[in-house]
C-alpha positions in Angstrom: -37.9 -122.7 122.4 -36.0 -125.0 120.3 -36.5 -122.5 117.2 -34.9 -119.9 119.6 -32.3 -122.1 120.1 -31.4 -123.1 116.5 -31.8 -119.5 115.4 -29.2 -118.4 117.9 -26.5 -121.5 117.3 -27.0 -120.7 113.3 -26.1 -117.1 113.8 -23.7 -117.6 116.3 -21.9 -120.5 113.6 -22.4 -117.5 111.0 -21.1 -114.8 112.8 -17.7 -117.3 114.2 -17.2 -118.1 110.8 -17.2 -114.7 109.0 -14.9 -113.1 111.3 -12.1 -116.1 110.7 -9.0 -114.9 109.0 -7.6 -117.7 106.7 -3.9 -117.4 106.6 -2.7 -117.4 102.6 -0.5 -120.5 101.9 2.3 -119.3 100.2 3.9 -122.1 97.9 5.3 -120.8 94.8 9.3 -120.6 95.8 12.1 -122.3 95.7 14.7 -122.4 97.8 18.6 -123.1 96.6 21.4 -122.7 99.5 20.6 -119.3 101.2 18.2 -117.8 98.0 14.6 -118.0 97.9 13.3 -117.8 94.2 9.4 -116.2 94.1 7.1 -116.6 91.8 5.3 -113.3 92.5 5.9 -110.4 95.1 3.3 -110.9 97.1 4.8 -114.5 98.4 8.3 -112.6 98.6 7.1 -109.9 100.6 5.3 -112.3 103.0 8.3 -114.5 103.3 10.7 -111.9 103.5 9.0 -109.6 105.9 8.9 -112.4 108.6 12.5 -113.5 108.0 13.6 -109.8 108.2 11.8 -109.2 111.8 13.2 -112.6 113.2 16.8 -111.4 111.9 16.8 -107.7 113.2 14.6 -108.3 116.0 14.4 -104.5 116.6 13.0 -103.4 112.9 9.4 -105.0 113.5 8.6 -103.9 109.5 4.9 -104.6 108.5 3.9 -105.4 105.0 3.5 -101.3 104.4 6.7 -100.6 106.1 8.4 -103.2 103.6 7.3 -101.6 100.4 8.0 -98.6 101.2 11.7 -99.5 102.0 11.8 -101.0 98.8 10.8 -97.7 97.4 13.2 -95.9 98.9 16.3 -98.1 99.2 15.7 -99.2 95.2 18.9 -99.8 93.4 21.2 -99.1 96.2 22.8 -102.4 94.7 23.8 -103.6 91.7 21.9 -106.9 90.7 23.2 -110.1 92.1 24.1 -111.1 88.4 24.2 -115.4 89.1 20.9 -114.8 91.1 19.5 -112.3 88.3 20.5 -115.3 85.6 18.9 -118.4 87.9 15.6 -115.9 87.7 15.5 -115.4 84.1 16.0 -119.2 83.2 13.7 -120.4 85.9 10.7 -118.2 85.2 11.1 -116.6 88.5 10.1 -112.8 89.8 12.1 -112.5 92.9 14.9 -113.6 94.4 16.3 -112.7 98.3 19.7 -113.7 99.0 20.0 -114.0 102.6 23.9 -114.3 103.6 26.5 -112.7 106.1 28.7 -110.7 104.1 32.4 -110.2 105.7 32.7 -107.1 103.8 32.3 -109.2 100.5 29.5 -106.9 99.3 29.5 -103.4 98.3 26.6 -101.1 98.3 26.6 -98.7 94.6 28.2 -95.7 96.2 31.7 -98.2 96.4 32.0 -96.8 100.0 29.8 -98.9 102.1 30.6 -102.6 102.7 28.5 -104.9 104.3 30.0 -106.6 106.8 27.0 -108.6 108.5 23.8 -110.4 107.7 21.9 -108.6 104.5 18.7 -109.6 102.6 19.7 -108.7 98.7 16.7 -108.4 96.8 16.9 -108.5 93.3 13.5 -108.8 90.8 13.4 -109.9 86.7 13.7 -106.4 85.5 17.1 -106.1 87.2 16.6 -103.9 90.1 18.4 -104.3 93.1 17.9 -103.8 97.0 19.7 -104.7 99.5 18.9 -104.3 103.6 21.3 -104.9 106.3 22.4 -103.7 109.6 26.6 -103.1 110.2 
């Protein structure tokens, strides 16, 4: 009986801790004012998605729904150029500028001004995103 019992608290102990899910501690930013400087995308991407959804409560974007938004919105902005400098002199990857505009910023088509909250996105290589809601 007491075999029975240690065999079934063993597998039960096995089976709890195989199906845990160990949240990823993401540490490698830096914050300065309203920009977050990244290390590497993944830890942008985490941080950014869940500042996103808490800012635009109605866009509910997963991880997926992220990248492909980056896809398709890519270079819609030019690169924040003091951001784009603090990234190459820091040994940074990413940066997200998260501001309210006041129709300070202007999307690359010179027509569309931002004139609320915005998450700029700007990486090393220069390319720019930006996502807002007027």
């Amino acid at each position: 009986m007491k075999k029975t019992i240690s065999l079934f608290a063993i597998l039960t102990a096995a089976i709890t801790l195989n199906s845990c899910w160990i949240a990823p501690v993401y540490q490698d930013y830096e914050t300065v004012g309203k920009v977050c400087y990244f290390k590497d995308y993944e830890t942008m991407r985490a941080v950014t998605v869940a500042k996103i959804n808490k800012s635009f409560t109605d866009w509910h974007w997963s991880t997926k729904e992220f990248d492909k938004k980056i896809d398709q919105y890519k270079n819609n902005i030019n690169k924040n150029d003091e951001d784009f400098e603090y990234l190459t002199t820091n040994n940074y990857e990413w940066c997200v500028r998260n501001d309210t505009s006041g129709s300070k910023v202007i999307l690359k088509d010179n027509k569309t001004k931002i004139s609320s909250e915005y998450y700029w996105i700007t990486n090393k290589d220069g390319e720019s995103v930006v996502f807002y809601k007027n």
